[in-house]
C-alpha positions as CSV (number, residue, x, y, z in Angstrom):
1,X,7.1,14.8,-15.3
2,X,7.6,12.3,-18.6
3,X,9.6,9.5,-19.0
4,X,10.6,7.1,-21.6
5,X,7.4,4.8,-20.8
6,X,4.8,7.5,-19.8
7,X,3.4,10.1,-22.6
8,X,3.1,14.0,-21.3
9,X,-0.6,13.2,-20.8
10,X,-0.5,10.3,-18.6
11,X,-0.7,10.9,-15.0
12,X,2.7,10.8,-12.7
13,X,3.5,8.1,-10.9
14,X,1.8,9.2,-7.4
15,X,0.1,12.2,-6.4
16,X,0.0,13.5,-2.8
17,X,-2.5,14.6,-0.6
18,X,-2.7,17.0,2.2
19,X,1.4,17.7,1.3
20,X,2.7,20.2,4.1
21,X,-0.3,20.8,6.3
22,X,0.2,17.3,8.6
23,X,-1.5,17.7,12.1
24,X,0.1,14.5,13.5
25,X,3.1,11.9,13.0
26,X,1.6,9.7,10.5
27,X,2.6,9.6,6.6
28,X,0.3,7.1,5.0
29,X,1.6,5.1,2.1
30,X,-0.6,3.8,-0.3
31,X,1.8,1.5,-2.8
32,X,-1.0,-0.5,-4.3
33,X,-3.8,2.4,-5.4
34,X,-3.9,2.3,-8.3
35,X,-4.6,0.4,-11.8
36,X,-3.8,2.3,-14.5
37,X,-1.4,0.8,-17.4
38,X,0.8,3.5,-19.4
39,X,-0.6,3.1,-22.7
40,X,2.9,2.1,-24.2
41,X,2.4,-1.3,-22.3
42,X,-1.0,-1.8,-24.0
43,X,-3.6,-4.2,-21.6
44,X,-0.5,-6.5,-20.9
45,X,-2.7,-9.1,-22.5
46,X,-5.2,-9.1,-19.3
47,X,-8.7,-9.0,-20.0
48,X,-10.4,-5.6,-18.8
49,X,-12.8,-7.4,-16.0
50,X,-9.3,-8.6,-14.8
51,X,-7.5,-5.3,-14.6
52,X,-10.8,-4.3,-11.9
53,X,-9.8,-7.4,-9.8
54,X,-7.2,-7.6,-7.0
55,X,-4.5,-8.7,-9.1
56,X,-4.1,-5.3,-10.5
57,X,-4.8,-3.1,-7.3
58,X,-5.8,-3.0,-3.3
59,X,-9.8,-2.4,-4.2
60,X,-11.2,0.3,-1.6
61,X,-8.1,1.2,0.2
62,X,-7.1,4.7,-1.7
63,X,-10.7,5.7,-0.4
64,X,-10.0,4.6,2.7
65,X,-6.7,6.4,2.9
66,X,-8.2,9.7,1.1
67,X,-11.0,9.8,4.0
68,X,-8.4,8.7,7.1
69,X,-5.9,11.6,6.0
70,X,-8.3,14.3,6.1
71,X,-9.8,13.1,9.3
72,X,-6.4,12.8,11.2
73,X,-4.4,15.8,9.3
74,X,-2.2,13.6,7.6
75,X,0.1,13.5,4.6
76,X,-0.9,10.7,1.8
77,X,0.8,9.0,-0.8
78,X,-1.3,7.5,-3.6
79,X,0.9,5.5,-6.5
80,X,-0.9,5.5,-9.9
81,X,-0.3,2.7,-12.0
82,X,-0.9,-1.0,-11.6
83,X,0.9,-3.7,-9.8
84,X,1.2,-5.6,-13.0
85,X,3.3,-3.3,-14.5
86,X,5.9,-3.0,-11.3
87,X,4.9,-3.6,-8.1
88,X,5.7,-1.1,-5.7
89,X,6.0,-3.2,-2.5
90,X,8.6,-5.7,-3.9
91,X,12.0,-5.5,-4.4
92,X,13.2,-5.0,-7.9
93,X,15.3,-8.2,-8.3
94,X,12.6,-10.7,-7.2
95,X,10.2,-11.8,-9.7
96,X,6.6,-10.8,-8.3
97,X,8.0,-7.3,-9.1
98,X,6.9,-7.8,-12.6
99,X,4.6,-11.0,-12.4
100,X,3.8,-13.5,-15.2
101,X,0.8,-15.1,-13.3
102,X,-0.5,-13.3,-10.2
103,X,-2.7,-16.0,-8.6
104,X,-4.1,-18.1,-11.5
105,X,-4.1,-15.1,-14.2
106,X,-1.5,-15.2,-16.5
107,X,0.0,-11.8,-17.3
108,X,1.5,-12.1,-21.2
109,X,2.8,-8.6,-20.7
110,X,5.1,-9.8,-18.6
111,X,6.5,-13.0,-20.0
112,X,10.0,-12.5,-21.3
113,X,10.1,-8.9,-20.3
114,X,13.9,-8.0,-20.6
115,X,16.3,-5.6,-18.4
116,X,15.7,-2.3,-20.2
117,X,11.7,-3.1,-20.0
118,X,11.9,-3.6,-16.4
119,X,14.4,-0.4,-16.5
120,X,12.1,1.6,-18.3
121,X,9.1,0.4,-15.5
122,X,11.4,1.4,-12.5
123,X,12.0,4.8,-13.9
124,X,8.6,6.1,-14.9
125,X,6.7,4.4,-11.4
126,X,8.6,3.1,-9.1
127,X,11.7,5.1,-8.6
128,X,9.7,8.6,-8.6
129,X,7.1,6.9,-6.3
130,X,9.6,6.0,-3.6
131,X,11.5,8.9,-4.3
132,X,8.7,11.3,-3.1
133,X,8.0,9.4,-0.1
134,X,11.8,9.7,0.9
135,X,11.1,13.5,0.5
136,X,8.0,13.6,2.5
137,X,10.0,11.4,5.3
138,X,13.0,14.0,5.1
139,X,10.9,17.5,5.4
140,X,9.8,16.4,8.4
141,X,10.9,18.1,11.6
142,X,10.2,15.1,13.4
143,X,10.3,11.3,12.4
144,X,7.1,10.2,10.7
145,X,5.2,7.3,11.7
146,X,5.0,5.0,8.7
147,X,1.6,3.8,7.6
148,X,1.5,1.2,5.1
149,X,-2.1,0.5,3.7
150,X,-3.2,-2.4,1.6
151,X,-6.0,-4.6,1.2
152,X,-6.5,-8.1,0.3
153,X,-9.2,-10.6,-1.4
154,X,-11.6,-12.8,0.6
155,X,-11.0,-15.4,-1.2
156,X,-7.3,-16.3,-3.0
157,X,-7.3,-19.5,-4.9
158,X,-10.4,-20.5,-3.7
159,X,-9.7,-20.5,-0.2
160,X,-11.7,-18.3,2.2
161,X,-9.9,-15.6,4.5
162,X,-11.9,-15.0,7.9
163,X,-9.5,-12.4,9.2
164,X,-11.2,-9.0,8.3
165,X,-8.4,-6.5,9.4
166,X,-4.6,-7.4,10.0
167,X,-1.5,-6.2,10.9
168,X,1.9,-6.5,9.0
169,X,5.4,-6.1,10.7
170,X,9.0,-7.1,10.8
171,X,11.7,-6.4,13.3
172,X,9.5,-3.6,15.1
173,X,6.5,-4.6,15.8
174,X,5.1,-2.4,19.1
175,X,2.6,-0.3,16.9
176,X,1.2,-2.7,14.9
177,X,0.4,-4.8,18.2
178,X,-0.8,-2.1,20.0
179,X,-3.3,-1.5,17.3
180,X,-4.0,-5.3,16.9
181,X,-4.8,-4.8,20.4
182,X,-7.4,-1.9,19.8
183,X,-9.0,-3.3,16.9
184,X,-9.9,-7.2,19.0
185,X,-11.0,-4.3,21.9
186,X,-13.8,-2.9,19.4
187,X,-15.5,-6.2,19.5
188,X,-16.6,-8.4,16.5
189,X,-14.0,-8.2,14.3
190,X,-11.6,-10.9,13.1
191,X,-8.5,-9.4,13.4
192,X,-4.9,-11.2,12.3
193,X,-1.2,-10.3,12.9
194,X,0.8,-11.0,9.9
195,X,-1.8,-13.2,8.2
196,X,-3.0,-13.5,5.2
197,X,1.1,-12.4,4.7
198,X,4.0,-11.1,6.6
199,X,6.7,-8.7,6.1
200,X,10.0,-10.0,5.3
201,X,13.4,-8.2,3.3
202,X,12.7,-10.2,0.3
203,X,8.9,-9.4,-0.3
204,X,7.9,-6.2,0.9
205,X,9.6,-2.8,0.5
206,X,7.6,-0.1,1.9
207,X,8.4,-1.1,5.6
208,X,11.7,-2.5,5.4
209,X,13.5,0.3,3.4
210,X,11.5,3.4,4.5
211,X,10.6,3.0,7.6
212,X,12.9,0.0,9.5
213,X,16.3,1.4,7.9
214,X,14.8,5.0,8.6
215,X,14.6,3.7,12.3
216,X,10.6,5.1,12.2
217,X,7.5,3.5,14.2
218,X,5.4,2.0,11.5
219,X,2.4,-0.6,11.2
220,X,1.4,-2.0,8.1
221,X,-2.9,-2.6,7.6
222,X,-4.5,-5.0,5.6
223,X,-8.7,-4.6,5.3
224,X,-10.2,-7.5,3.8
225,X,-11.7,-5.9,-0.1
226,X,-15.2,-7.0,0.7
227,X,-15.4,-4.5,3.9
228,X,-14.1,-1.5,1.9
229,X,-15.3,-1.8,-1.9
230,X,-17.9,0.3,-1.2
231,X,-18.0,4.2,0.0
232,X,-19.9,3.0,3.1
233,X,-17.5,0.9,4.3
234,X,-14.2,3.0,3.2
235,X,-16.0,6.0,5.6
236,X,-16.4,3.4,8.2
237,X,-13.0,2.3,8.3
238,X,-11.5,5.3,8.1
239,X,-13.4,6.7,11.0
240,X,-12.5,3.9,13.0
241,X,-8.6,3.7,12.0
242,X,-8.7,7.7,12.5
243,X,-9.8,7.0,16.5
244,X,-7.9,3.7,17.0
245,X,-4.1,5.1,15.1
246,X,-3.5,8.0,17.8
247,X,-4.8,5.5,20.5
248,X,-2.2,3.2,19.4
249,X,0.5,5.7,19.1
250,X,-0.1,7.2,22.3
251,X,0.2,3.7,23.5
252,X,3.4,2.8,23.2
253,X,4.6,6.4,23.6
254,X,3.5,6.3,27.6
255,X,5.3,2.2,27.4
256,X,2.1,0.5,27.0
């Protein structure tokens, strides 16, 4: 599919993995995988070490989420293109949709970027993006469980982050505590509950259109980059999210 912004040679705004063929509840999202920029937009003024950097994308977690959907059956969402150019997990209206500085890096792509740019944006990434995971919620025979799955720096503006795994929620938040729960049980590991960020209406999407408003289960990860910008430490996560998800599921399933 083309649009307005993307040539017929650039990639689509997502691609899916294991489509169909889910073994279990869980439909993991992953808004923030990748970093590509559709050539139209140029670099968007950021130098090229920058665009491999957290501001642009959630380093490690499409491995992650590759290796945890084929371990637990699961349907995967992967979107393509870089947060700079529209982020996935915002509302449109609100500025860090299309930001001009994302933590002390200045984004002159951005600056002044009128309605018909940010139109052009939604169209070619965002709106097919979220469009496909509505699909993937809506074949299902039975409600999905919504897994959101981002990562965030170990260090943001130079302040340190201990917490090494967290969970995100809102208004429901039994499966991401029951998993919070699991995680501290593994011992050793640092584990937050809406820290380094929450979910909230204004800043996130993902949870609070998809799966609150969908009335689904969902938990929303974060795994600090440093533990998963490597392939050994992607595999380990995965394994251990792949044991510790259906444990947390079947939690609150039995009331726990």
């Amino acid at each position: 599919m083309t649009s307005a912004l993307l040539a017929e040679d650039e990639p689509p705004a997502f691609h899916i993995e294991n489509e169909g063929a889910a073994k279990n509840r869980f439909l993991l999202t992953a808004d923030h995988a990748g970093r590509r920029i559709p050539r139209a937009l140029g670099d968007l003024g950021v130098a090229e070490a920058d665009l491999w950097r957290h501001i642009a994308w959630d380093i490690g977690i499409a491995g992650v989420t590759s290796r945890l959907a084929a371990l637990v059956g699961a349907e995967a969402i992967f979107q393509t293109y870089s947060r700079l150019v529209v982020d996935c997990n915002r509302q449109p209206r609100v500025p860090s949709a299309f930001p001009v500085v994302s933590e002390a890096t200045p984004i002159p792509g951005n600056v002044g970027l009128d309605e018909a740019g940010k139109r052009a944006r939604l169209a070619a990434v965002f709106e097919p993006y979220h469009a496909a995971i509505r699909r993937l919620i809506a074949a299902r025979v039975e409600k999905p469980v919504y897994v959101a799955m981002h990562s965030f720096t170990p260090v943001y503006l130079g302040v340190a982050r201990p917490v090494e795994v967290a969970v995100l929620f809102n208004r429901a938040p039994r499966l991401s505590l029951a998993l919070a729960a699991l995680l501290r049980a593994e011992g050793g590991l640092v584990v937050g509950e809406n820290e380094p960020y929450r979910v909230t209406d204004e800043t996130d999407y993902g949870v609070p259109v998809h799966a609150e408003a969908g009335g689904l289960d969902y938990v929303e990860i974060e795994i600090r980059q440093d533990l998963i910008e490597h392939e050994a430490g992607q595999i380990a996560w995965a394994e251990r999210l792949a044991r510790l998800l259906p444990a947390a599921l079947a939690r609150i399933e039995k009331g726990g």
